[in-house]
C-alpha positions as CSV (number, residue, x, y, z in Angstrom):
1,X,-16.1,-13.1,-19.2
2,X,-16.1,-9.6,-19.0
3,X,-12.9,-7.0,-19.0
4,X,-15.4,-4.0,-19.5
5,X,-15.7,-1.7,-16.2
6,X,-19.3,-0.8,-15.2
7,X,-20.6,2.6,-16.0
8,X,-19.9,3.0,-11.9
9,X,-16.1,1.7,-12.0
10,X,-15.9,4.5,-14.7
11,X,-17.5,7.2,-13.1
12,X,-15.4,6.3,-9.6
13,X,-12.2,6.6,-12.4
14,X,-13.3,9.9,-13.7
15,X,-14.1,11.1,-10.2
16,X,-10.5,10.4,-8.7
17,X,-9.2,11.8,-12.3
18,X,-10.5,15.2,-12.1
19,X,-10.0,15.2,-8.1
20,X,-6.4,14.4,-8.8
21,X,-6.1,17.1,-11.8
22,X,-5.9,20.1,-8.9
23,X,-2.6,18.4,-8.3
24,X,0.1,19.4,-10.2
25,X,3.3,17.7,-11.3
26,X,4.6,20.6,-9.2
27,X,2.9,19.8,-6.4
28,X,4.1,16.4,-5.8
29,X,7.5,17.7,-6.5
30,X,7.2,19.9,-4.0
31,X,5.9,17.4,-1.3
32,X,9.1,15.0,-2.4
33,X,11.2,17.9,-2.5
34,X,10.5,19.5,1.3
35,X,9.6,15.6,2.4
36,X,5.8,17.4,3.1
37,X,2.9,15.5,3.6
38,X,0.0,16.0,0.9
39,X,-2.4,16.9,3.3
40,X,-3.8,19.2,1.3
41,X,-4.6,15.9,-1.2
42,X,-5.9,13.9,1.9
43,X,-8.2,16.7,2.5
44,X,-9.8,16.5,-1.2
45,X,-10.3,12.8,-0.7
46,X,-11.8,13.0,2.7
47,X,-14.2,15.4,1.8
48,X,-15.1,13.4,-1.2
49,X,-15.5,10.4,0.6
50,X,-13.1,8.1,-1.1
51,X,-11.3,7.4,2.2
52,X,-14.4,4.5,2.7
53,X,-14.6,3.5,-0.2
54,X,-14.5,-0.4,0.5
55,X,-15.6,0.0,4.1
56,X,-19.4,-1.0,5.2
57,X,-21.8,2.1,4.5
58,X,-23.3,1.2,8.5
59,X,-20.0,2.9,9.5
60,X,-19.5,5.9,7.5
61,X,-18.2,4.0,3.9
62,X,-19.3,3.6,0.7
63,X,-19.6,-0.7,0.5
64,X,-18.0,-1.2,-2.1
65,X,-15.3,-3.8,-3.0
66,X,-11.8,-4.0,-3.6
67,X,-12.0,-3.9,-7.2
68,X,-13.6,-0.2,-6.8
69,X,-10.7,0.3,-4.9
70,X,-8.0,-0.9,-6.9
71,X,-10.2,1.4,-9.8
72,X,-9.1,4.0,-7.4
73,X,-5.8,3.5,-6.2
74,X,-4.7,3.0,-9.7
75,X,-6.4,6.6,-11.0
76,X,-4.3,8.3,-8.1
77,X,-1.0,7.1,-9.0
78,X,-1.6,7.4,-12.6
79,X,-2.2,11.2,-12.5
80,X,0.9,11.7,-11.2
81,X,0.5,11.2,-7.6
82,X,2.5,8.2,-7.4
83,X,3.3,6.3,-4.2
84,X,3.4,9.3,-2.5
85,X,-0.3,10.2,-3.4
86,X,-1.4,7.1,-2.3
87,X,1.0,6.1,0.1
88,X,-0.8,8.8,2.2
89,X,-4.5,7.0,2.0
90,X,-3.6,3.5,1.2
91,X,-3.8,2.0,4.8
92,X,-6.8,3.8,5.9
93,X,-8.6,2.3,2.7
94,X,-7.7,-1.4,3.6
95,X,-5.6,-2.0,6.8
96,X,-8.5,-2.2,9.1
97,X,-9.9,-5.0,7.2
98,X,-9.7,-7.3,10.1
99,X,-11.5,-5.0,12.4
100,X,-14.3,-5.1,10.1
101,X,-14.0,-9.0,10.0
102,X,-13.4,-9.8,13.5
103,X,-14.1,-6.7,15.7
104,X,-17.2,-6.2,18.0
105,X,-20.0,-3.9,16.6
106,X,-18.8,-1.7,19.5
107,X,-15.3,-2.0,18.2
108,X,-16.5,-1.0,14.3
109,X,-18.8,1.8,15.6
110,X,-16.0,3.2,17.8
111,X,-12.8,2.5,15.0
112,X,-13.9,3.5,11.6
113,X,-15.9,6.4,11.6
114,X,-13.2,8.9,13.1
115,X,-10.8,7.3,10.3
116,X,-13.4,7.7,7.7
117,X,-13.9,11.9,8.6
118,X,-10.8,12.5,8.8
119,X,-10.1,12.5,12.0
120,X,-7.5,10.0,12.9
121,X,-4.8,8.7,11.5
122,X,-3.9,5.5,11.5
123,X,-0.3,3.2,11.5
124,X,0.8,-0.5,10.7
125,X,2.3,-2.2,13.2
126,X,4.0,-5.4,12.4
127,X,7.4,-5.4,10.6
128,X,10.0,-5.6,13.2
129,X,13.7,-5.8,12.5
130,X,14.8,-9.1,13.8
131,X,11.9,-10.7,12.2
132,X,11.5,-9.1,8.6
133,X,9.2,-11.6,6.6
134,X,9.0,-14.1,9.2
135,X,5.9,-12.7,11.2
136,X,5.8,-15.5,12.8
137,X,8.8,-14.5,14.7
138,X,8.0,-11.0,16.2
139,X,9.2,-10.6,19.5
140,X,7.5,-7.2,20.5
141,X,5.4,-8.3,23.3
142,X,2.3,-7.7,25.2
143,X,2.2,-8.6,28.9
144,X,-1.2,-8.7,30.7
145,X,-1.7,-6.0,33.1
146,X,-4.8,-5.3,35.3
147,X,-7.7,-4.5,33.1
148,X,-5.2,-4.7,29.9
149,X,-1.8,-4.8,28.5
150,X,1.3,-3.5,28.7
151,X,3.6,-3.0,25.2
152,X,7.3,-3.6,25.0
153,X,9.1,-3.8,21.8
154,X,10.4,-2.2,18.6
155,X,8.8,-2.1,15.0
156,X,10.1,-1.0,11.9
157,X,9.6,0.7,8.9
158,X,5.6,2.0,10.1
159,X,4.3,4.1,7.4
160,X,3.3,7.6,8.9
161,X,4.2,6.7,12.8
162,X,5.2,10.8,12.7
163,X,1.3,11.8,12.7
164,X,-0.5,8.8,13.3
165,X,-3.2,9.2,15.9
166,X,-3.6,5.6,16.1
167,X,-1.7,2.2,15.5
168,X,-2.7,-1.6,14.2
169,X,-0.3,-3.4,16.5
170,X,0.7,-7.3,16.0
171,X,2.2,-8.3,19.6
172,X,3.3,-11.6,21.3
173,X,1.0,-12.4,24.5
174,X,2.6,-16.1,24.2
175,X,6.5,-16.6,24.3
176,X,7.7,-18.7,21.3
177,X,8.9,-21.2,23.2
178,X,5.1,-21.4,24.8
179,X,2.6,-22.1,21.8
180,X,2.2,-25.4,19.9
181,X,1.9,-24.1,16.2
182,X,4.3,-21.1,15.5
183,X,1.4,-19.1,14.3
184,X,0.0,-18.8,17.7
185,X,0.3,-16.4,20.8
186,X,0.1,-13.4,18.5
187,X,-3.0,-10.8,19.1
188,X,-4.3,-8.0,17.2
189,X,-4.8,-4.7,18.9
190,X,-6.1,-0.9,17.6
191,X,-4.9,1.7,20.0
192,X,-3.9,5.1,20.3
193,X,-0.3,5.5,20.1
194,X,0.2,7.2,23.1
195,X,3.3,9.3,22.9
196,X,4.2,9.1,26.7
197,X,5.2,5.4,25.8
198,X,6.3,5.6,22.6
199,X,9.4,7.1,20.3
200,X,9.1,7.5,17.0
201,X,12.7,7.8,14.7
202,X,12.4,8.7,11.1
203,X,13.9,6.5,8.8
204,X,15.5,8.8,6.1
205,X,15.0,6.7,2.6
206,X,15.7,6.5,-1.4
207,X,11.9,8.0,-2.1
208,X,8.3,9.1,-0.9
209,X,10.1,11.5,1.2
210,X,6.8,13.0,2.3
211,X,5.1,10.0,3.3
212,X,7.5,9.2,6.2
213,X,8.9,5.9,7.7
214,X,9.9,5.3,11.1
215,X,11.4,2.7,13.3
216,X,8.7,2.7,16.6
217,X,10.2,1.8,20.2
218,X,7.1,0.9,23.0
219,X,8.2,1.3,26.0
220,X,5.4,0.4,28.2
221,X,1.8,1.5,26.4
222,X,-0.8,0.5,27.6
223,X,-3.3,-0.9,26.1
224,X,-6.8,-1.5,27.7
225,X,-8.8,-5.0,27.2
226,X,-11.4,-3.4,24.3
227,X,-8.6,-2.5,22.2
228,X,-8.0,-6.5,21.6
229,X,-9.6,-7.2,18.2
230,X,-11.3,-10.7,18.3
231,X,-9.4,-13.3,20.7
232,X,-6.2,-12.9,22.1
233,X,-3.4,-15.5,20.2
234,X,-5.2,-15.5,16.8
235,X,-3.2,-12.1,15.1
236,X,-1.8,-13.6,13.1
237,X,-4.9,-15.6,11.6
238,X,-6.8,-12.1,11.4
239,X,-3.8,-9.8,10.0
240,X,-4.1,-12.3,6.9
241,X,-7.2,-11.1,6.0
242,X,-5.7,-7.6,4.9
243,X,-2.6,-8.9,2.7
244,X,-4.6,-10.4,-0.4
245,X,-6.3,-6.8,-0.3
246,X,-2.6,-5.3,-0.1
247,X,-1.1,-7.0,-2.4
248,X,-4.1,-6.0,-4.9
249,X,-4.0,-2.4,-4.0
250,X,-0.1,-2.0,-4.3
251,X,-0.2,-4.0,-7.8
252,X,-2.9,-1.2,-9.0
253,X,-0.1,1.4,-7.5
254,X,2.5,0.0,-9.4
255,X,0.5,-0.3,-12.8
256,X,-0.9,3.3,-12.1
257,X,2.7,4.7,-12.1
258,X,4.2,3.1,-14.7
259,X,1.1,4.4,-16.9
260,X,2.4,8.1,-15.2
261,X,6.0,7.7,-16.2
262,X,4.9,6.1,-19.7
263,X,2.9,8.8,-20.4
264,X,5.4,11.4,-19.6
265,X,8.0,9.4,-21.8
266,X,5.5,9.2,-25.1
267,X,5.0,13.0,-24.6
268,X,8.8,13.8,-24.4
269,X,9.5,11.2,-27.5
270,X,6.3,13.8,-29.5
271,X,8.9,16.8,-28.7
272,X,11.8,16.4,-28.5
273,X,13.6,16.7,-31.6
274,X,16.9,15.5,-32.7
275,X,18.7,15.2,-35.9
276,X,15.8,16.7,-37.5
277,X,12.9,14.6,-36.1
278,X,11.4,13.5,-32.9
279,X,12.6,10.6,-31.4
280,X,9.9,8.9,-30.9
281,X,9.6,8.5,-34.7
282,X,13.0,5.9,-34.2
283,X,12.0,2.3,-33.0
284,X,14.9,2.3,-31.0
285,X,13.2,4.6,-28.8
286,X,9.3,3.6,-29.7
287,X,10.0,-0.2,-29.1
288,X,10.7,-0.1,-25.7
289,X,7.7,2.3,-24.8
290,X,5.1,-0.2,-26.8
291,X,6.5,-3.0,-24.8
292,X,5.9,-1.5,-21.9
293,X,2.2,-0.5,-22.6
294,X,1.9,-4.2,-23.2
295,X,3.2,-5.4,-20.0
296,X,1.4,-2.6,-18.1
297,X,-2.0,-3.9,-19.7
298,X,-1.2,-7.6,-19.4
299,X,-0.4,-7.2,-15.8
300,X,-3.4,-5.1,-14.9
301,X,-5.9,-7.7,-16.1
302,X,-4.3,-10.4,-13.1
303,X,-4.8,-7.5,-10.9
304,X,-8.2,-6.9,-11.8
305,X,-8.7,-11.0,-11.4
306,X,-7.1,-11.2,-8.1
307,X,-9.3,-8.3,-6.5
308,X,-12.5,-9.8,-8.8
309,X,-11.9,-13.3,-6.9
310,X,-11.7,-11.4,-3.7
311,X,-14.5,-10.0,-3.8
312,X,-16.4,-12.9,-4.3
313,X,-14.7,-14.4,-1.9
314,X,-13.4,-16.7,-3.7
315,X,-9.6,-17.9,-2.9
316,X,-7.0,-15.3,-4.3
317,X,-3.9,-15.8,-2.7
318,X,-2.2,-16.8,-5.8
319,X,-3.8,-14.3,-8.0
320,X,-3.2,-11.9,-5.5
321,X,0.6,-12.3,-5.4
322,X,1.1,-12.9,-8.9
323,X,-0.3,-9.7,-9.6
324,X,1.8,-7.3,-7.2
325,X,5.1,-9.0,-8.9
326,X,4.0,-8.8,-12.0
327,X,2.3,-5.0,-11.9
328,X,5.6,-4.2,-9.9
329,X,7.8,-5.3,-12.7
330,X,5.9,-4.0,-15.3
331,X,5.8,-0.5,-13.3
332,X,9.4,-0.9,-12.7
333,X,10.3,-1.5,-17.0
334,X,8.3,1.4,-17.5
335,X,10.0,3.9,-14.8
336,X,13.3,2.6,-16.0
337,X,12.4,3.1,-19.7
338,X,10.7,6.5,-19.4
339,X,14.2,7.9,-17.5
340,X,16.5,6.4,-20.3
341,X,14.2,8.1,-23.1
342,X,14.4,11.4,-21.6
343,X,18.0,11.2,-22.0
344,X,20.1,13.1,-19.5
345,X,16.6,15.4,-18.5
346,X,15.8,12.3,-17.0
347,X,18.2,12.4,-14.2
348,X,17.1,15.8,-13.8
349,X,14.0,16.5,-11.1
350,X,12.2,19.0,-13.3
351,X,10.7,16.1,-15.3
352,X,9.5,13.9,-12.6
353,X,10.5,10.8,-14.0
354,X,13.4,10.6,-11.7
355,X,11.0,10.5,-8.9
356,X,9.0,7.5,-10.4
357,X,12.2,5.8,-10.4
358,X,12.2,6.0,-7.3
359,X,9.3,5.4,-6.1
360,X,8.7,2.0,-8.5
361,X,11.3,0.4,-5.8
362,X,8.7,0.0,-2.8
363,X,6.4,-1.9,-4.6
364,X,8.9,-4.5,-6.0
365,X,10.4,-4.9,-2.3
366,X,7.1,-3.8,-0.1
367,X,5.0,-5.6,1.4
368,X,6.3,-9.0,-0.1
369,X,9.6,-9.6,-1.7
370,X,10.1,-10.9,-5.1
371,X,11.9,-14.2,-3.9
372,X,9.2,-14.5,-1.2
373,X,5.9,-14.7,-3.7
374,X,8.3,-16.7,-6.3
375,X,7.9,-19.1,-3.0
376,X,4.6,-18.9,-2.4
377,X,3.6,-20.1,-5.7
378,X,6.0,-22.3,-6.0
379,X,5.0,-24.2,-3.1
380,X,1.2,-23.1,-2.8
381,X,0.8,-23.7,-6.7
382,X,2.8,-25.9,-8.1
383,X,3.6,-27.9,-5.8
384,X,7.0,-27.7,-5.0
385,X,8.7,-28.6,-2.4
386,X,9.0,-25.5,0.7
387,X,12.5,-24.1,-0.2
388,X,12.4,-21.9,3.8
């Protein structure tokens, strides 16, 4: 058993570092501030060629795994960048996983290599409102029409829907009431989100204000036949294959911010001085920053497990989920913990920690609730009866 990284995982780490350094705390406060997108940093990593880093090298990537990735995503959100650094890259790194998987060579040649340069941007869509968790539920449908498909429905809370050139689209081609197992008559489709059919209405939010949210409303896009990924009724089956990545990624996020807002904290405790000494030299203020080094560290090593096992291919589902609830916690202590030792300056924008604060709430409610993986291994692991 190893916990070492290769001399590659620390070279991809001091790549991203130094990319990330000619972003400034300032920056990012800026981009939260004016709710502008960092595409100024989305520049820098396309034109590094970071944006493939886990996607085959036939079609533009690099080919490597997850855990390079996770290496990565944590490095961006540790400088600073936070969920809104990597907010703005971290679907185009994974979420076209099952195109990869299950998409024709046509398909992969077509797809990735315009996300890869650069050149398109690409959406999620599968949350719905009705339907929250319960994917099985979604009602946005997709109705044959000559040579294709016809969209009708609402999604919510897609991740940059305001700029997105393209869209990942989970619709029903099989009413409910129609299929034998409930997680049938759902199919996969990656299409340009045509804005003749489709409205897009920004969701105003608690954080990541330059990353933007949306609730989508199709209203007839069409959608030709060679924009179906694999066979039509199996979505559901195939959108599973990018969640374990997800899950990893956004665990590496969480730990990668709570290392940022630690790291602020330790430096304000150094300076600031009160009563005659810094107070970081009282344990009442050290205590709580040493525990939460040592629940950021402890919950990085599942997270490294879960994406080790995945790449492997080896089952990770547990590990997987464990590790975004646990990272997110972890990232969540430390946010909390690095506002409180700032003191009243930590309500106060200047210092950033505020924003972290923020920003630490997606990944303990995104993609997965608490309650909902506390389910899963409940059930999956132990055993238990299913509580839903």
């Amino acid at each position: 058993m190893n916990f070492l990284l290769t001399d590659e995982q620390r070279a991809i780490r001091e790549a991203i570092t130094k990319l990330c350094a000619n972003f400034t705390a300032d920056y990012w406060l800026d981009c939260d501030n004016e709710g502008r997108f960092p595409q100024e940093f989305v520049t820098a990593i396309v034109d590094s060629g970071w944006l493939g880093i886990a996607m085959p090298e036939a079609y533009g990537g690099s080919g490597l795994g997850i855990t390079e990735a996770t290496i990565m995503m944590q490095a961006v959100a540790e400088s600073g960048a936070g969920l809104t650094g990597c907010s703005a890259i971290h679907l185009n790194i994974f979420g076209l996983n099952p195109v990869i998987i299950f998409g024709t060579e046509e398909q992969k040649q077509r797809m990735l290599p315009p996300l890869l340069r650069g050149e398109e941007t690409a959406c999620f869509g599968v949350t719905e409102p009705n339907a929250g968790l319960d994917t099985t539920s979604l009602d946005c449908r997709a109705e044959r029409s000559g040579d294709g498909y016809v969209i009708h429905g609402q999604k919510h809370w897609t991740s940059m829907a305001q700029r997105a050139k393209k869209v990942l689209l989970l619709a029903r081609t099989t009413p409910k009431d129609q299929v034998k197992r409930k997680t049938e008559g759902l199919s996969l489709f990656y299409t340009n989100l045509d804005r003749r059919y489709v409205e897009v209405r920004e969701i105003p939010k608690m954080g990541r204000k330059a990353v933007d949210s949306n609730a989508v409303f199709y209203d007839g896009l069409p959608v030709p036949m060679e924009d179906l990924i694999g066979e039509e009724g199996k979505g559901f089956h195939y959108i599973l294959h990018g969640l374990n990545p997800e899950r990893i990624l956004i665990a590496a996020e969480a730990v990668g911010l709570g290392r940022a807002a630690l790291n602020r904290a330790v430096t304000y405790a150094k300076e600031r001085v009160v009563f005659g000494r810094p107070i970081g030299q009282n344990q009442g203020i050290a205590h709580p920053l040493a525990k939460c080094w040592a629940e950021l560290s402890a919950a990085e090593l599942l997270a490294y497990k879960a994406a080790t096992l995945y790449d492997a291919k080896l089952e990770c589902g547990a590990e997987a989920n464990a590790a975004k609830y646990l990272c997110a916690e972890a990232g969540f202590h430390a946010c909390e913990t690095a506002v409180l030792t700032h003191g009243g300056m930590g309500y106060a924008k200047e210092y950033h920690v505020e924003r972290y604060l923020r920003e630490i709430m997606i990944p303990r409610i995104a993609p997965v609730s608490r309650e909902m993986i506390l389910n899963f291994i409940a059930e999956k692991v132990l055993g238990l009866p299913r509580s839903f």
